[in-house]
Z-matrix of the N, CA and C atoms (Angstrom, degrees):
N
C 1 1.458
C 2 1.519 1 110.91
N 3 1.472 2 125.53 1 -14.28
C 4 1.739 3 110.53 2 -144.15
C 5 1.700 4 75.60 3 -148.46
N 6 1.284 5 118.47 4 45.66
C 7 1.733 6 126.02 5 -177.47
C 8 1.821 7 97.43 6 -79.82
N 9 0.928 8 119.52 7 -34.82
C 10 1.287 9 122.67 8 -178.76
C 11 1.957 10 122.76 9 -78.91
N 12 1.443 11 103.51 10 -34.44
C 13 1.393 12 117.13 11 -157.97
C 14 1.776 13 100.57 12 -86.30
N 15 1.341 14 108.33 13 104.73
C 16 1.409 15 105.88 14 165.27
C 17 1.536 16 121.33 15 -20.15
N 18 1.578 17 100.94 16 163.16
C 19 1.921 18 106.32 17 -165.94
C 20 1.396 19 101.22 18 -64.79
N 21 1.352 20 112.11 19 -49.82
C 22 1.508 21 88.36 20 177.70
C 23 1.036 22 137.32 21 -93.91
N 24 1.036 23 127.79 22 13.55
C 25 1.559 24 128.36 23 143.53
C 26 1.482 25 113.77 24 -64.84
N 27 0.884 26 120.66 25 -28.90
C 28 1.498 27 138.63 26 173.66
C 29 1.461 28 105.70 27 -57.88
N 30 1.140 29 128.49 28 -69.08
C 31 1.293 30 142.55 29 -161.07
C 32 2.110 31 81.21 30 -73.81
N 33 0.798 32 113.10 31 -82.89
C 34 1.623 33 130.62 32 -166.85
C 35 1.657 34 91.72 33 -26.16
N 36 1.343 35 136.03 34 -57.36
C 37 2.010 36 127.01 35 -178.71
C 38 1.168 37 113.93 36 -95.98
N 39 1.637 38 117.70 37 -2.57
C 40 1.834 39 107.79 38 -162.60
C 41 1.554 40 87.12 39 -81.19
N 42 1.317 41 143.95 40 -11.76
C 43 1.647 42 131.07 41 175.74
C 44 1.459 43 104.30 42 -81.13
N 45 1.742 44 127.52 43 8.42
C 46 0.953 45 123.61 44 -168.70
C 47 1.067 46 106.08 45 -102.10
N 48 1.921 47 139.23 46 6.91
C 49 0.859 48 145.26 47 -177.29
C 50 1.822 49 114.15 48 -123.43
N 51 1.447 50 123.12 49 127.20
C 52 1.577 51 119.30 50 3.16
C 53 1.430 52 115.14 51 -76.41
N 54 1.071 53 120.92 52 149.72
C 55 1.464 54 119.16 53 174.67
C 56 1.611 55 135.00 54 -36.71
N 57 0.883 56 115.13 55 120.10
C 58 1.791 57 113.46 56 -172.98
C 59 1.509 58 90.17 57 -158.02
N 60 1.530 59 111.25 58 156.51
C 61 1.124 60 118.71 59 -155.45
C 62 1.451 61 88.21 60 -100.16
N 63 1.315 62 167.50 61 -27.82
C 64 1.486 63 166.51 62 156.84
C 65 1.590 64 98.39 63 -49.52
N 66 1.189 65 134.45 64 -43.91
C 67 1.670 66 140.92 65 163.16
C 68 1.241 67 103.40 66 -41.56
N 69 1.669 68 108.86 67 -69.48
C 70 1.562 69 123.46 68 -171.17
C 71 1.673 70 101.49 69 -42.06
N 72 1.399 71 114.60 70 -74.64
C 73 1.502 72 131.97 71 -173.73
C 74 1.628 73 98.36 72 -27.62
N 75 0.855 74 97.93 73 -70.47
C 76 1.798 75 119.26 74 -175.17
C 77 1.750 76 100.49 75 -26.82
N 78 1.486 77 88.05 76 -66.79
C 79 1.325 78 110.72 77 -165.47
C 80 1.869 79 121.93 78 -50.24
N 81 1.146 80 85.25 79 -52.09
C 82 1.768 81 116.89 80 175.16
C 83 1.555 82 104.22 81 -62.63
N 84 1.170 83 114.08 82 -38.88
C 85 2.078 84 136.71 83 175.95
C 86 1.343 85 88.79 84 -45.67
N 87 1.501 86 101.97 85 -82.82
C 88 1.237 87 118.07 86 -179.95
C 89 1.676 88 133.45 87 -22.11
N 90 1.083 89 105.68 88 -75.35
C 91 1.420 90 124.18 89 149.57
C 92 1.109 91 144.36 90 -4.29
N 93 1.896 92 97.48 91 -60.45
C 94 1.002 93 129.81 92 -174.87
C 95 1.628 94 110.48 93 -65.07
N 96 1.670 95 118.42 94 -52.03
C 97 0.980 96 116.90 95 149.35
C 98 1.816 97 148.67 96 -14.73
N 99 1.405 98 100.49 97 -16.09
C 100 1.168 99 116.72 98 -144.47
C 101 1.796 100 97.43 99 -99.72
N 102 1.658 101 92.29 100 -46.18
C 103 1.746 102 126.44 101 159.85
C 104 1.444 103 138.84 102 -90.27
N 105 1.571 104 109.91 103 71.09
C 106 1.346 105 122.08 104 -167.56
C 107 1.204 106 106.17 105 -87.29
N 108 1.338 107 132.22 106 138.31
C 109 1.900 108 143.57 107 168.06
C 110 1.353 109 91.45 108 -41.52
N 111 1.413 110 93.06 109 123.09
C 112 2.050 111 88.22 110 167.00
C 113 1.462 112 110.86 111 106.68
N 114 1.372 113 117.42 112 -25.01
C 115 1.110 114 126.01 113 -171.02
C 116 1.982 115 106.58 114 -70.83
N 117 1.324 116 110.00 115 154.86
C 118 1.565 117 104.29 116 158.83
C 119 1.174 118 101.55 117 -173.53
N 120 1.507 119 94.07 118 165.55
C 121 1.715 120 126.98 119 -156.56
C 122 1.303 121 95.80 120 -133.16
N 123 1.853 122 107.01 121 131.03
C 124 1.681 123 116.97 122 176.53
C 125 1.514 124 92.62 123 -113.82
N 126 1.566 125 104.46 124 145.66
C 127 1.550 126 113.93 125 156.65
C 128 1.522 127 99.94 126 -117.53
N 129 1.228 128 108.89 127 141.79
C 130 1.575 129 103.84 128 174.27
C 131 1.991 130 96.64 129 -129.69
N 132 1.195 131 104.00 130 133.82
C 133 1.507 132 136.07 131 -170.32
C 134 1.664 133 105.25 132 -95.74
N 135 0.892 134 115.91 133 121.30
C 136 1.627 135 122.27 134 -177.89
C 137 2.120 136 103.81 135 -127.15
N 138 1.130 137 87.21 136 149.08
C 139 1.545 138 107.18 137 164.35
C 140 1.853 139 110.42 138 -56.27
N 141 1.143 140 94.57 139 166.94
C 142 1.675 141 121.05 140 166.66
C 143 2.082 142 93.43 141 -45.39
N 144 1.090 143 115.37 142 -64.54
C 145 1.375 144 131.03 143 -133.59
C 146 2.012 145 93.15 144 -113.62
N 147 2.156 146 124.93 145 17.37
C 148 0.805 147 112.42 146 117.37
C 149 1.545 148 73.16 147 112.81
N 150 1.779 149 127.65 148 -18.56
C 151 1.310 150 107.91 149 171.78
C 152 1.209 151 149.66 150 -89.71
N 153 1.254 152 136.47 151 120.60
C 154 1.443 153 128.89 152 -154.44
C 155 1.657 154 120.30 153 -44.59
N 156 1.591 155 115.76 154 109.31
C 157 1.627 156 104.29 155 -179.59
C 158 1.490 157 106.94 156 -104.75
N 159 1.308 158 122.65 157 5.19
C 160 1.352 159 112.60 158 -177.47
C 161 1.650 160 116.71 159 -176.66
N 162 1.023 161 126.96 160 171.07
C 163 1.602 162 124.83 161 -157.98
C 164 1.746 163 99.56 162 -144.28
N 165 0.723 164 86.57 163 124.64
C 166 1.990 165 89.87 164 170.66
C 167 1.664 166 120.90 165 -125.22
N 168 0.603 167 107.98 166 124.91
C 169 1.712 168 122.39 167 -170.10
C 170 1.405 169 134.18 168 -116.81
N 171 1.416 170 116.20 169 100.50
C 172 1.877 171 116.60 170 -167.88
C 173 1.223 172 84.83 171 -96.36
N 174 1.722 173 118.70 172 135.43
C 175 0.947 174 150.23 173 131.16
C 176 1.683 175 130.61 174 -76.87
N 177 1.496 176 140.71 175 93.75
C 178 1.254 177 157.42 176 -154.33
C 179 2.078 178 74.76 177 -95.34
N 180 1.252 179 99.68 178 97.53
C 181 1.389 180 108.58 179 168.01
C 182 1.769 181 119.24 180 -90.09
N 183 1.494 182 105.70 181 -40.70
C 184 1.423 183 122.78 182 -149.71
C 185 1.931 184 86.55 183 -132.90
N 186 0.968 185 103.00 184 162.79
C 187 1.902 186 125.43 185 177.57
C 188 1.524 187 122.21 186 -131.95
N 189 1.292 188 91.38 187 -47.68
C 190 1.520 189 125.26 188 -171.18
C 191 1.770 190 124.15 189 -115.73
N 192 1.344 191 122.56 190 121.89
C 193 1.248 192 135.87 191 7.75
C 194 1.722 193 108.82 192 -75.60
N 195 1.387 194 113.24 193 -20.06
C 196 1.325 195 120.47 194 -170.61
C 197 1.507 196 112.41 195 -137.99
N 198 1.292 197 137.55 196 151.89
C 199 1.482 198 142.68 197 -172.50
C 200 1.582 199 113.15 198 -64.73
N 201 0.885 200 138.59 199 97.58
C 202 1.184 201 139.92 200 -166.66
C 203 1.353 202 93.53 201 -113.20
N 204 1.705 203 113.48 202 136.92
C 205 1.448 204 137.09 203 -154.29
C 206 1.369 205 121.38 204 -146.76
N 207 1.339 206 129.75 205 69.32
C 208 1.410 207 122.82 206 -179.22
C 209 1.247 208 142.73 207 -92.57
N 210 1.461 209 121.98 208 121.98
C 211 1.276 210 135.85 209 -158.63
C 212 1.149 211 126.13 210 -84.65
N 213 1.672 212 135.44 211 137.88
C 214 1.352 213 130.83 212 -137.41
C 215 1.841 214 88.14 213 -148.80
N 216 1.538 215 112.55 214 149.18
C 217 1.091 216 82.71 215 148.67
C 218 2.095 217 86.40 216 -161.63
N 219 1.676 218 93.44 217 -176.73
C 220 1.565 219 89.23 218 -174.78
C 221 1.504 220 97.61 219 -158.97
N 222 1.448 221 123.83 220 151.80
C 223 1.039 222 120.32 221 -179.00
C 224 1.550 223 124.74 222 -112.70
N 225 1.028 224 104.38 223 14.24
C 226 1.502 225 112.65 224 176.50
C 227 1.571 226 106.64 225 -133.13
N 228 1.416 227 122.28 226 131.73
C 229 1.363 228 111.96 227 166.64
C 230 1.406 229 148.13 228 -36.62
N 231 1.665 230 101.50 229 -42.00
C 232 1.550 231 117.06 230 158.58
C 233 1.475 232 119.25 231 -82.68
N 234 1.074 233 121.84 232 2.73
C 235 1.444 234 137.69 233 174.46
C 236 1.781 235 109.68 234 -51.24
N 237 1.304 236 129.40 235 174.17
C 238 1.676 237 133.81 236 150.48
C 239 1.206 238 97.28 237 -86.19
N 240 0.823 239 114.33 238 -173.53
C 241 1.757 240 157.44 239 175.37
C 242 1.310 241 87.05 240 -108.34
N 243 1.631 242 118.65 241 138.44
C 244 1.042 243 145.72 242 134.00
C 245 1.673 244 131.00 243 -106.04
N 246 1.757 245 95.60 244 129.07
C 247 2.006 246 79.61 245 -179.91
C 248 1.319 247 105.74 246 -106.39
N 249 1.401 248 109.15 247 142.77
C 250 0.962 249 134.51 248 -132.86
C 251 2.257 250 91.65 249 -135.85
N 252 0.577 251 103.48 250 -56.88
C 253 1.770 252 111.67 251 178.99
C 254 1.805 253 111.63 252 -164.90
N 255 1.328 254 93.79 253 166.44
C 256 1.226 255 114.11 254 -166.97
C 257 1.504 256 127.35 255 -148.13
N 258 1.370 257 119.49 256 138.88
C 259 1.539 258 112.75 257 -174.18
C 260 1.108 259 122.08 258 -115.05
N 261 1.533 260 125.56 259 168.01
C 262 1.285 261 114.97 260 -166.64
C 263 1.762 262 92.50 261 -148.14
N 264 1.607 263 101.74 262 115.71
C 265 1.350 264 114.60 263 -163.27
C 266 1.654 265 108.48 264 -116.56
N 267 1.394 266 113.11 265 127.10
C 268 1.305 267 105.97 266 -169.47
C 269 2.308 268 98.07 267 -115.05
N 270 1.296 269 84.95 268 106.51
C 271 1.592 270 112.84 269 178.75
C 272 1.717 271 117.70 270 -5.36
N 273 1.966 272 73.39 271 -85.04
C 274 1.236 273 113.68 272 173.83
C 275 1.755 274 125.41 273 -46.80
N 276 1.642 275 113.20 274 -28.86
C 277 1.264 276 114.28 275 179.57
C 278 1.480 277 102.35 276 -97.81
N 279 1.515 278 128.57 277 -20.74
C 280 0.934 279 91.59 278 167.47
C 281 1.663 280 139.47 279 -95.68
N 282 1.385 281 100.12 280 7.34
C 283 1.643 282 101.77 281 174.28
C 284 1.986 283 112.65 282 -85.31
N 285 1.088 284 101.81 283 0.68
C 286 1.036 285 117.02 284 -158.61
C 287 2.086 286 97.44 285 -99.09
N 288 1.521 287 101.48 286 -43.07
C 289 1.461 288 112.54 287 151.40
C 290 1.694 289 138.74 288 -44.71
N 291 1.226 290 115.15 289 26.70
C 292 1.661 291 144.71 290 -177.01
C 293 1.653 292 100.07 291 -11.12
N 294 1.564 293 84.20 292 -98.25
C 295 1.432 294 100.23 293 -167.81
C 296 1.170 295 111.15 294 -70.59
N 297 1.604 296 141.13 295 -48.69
C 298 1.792 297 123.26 296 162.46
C 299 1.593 298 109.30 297 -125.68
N 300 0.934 299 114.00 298 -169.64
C 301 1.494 300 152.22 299 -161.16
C 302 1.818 301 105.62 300 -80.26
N 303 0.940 302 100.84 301 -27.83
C 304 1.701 303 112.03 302 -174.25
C 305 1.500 304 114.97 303 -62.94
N 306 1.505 305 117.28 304 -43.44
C 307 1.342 306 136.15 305 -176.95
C 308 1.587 307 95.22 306 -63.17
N 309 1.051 308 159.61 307 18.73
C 310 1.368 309 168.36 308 -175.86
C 311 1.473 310 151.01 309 -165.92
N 312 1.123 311 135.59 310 153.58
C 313 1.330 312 112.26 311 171.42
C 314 1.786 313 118.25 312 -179.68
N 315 1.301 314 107.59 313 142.22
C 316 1.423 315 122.01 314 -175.66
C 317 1.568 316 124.45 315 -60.58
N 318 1.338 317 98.47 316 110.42
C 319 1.530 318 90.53 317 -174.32
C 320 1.611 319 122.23 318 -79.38
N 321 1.007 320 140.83 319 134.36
C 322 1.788 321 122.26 320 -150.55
C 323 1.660 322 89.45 321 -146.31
N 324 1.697 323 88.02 322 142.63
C 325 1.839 324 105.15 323 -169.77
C 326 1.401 325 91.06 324 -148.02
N 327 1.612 326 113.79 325 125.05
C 328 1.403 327 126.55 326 160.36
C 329 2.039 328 105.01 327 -92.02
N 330 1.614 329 91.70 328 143.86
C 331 1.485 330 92.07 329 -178.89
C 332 1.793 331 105.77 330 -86.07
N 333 1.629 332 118.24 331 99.87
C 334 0.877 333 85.29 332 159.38
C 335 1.483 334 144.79 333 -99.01
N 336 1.439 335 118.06 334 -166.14
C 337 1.763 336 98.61 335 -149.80
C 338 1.876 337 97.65 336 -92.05
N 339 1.183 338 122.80 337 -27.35
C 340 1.499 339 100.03 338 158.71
C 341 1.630 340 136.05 339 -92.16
N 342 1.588 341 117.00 340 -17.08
C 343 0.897 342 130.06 341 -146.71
C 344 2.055 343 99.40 342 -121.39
N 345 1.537 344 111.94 343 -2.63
C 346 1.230 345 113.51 344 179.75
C 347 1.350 346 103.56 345 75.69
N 348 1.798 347 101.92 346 -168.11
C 349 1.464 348 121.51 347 162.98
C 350 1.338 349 116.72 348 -31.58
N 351 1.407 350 129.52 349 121.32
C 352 1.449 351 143.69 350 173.96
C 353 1.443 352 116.00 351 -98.72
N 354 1.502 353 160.89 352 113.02
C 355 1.204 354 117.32 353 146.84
C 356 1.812 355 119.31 354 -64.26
N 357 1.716 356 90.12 355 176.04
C 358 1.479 357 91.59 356 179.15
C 359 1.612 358 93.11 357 -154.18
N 360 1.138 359 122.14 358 164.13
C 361 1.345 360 145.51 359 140.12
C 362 1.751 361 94.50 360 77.26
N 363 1.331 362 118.11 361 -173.96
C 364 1.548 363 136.76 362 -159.04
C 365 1.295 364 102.74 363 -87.59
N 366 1.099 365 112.11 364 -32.74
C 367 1.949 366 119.06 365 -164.50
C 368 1.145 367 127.67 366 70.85
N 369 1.518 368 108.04 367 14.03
C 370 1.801 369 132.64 368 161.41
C 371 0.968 370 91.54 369 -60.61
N 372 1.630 371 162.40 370 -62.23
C 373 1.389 372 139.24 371 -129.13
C 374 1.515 373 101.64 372 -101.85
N 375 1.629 374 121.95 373 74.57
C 376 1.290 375 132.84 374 170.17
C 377 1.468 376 97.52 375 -60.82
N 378 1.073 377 147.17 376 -25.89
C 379 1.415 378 140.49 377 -147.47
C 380 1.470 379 111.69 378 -68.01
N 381 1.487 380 116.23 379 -43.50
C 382 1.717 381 135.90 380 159.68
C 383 1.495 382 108.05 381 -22.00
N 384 1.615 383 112.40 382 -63.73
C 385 1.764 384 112.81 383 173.37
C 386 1.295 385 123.58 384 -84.02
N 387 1.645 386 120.35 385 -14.74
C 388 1.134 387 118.92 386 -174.75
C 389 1.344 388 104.21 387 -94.05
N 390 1.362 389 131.55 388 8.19
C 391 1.580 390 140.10 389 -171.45
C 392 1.726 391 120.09 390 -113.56
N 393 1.506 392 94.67 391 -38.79
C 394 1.458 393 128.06 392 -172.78
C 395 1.827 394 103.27 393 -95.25
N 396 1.522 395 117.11 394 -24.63
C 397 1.556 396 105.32 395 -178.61
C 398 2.078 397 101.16 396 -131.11
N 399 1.458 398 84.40 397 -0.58
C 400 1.819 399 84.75 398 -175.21
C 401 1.492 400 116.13 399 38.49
N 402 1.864 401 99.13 400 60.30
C 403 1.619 402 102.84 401 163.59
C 404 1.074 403 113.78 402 -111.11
């Protein structure tokens, strides 16, 4: 089942099987570790021909009650970071989501520029964290 998901992610849900909610806890514990305040993750995006056109950046802002994750991005190397949106991932529902994707879902907020944090959309498209952190 978990052929794709790095070792430790591996190690961090495989006590989550069979399901029991002291497993789950454990499991989600575990995990949790994984997403420290402060923490961040770069993707960097290149051309056909290998040159860098863009930078993307998760920021693990929040832990508690839920994973809160904000996304940055910039197109020049000497550039800032701009944030741009942000997610809001709840742990616990998704290990708990086994067999599909339905049992869960991503909560997603664009910043806008007068009005702040926005939500938007259904929070069906888990695929964003499950692609970007392979959980």
């Amino acid at each position: 089942i978990f052929t794709s998901f790095p070792i430790f992610f591996k190690e961090a849900i495989s006590s989550a099987f069979p399901a029991t909610l002291p497993e789950d806890h454990a499991a989600v514990s575990r995990l949790r570790t994984y997403f420290a305040a402060g923490d961040y993750y770069v993707w960097l995006y290149c051309d056909r021909d290998g040159n860098p056109t863009s930078w993307e950046r998760y920021d693990v802002v929040r832990t508690e009650p839920r994973l809160v994750i904000e996304m940055s991005t910039k197109f020049d190397h000497e550039a800032d970071y701009r944030t741009h949106h942000r997610m809001h991932v709840d742990l616990d529902a998704h290990l708990r989501a086994r067999e599909d994707r339905d049992g869960w879902r991503v909560g997603f907020e664009y910043l806008h520029p007068e009005d702040g944090w926005t939500s938007f959309g259904t929070g069906e498209n888990v695929q964003c964290f499950e692609e970007k952190f392979d959980v």
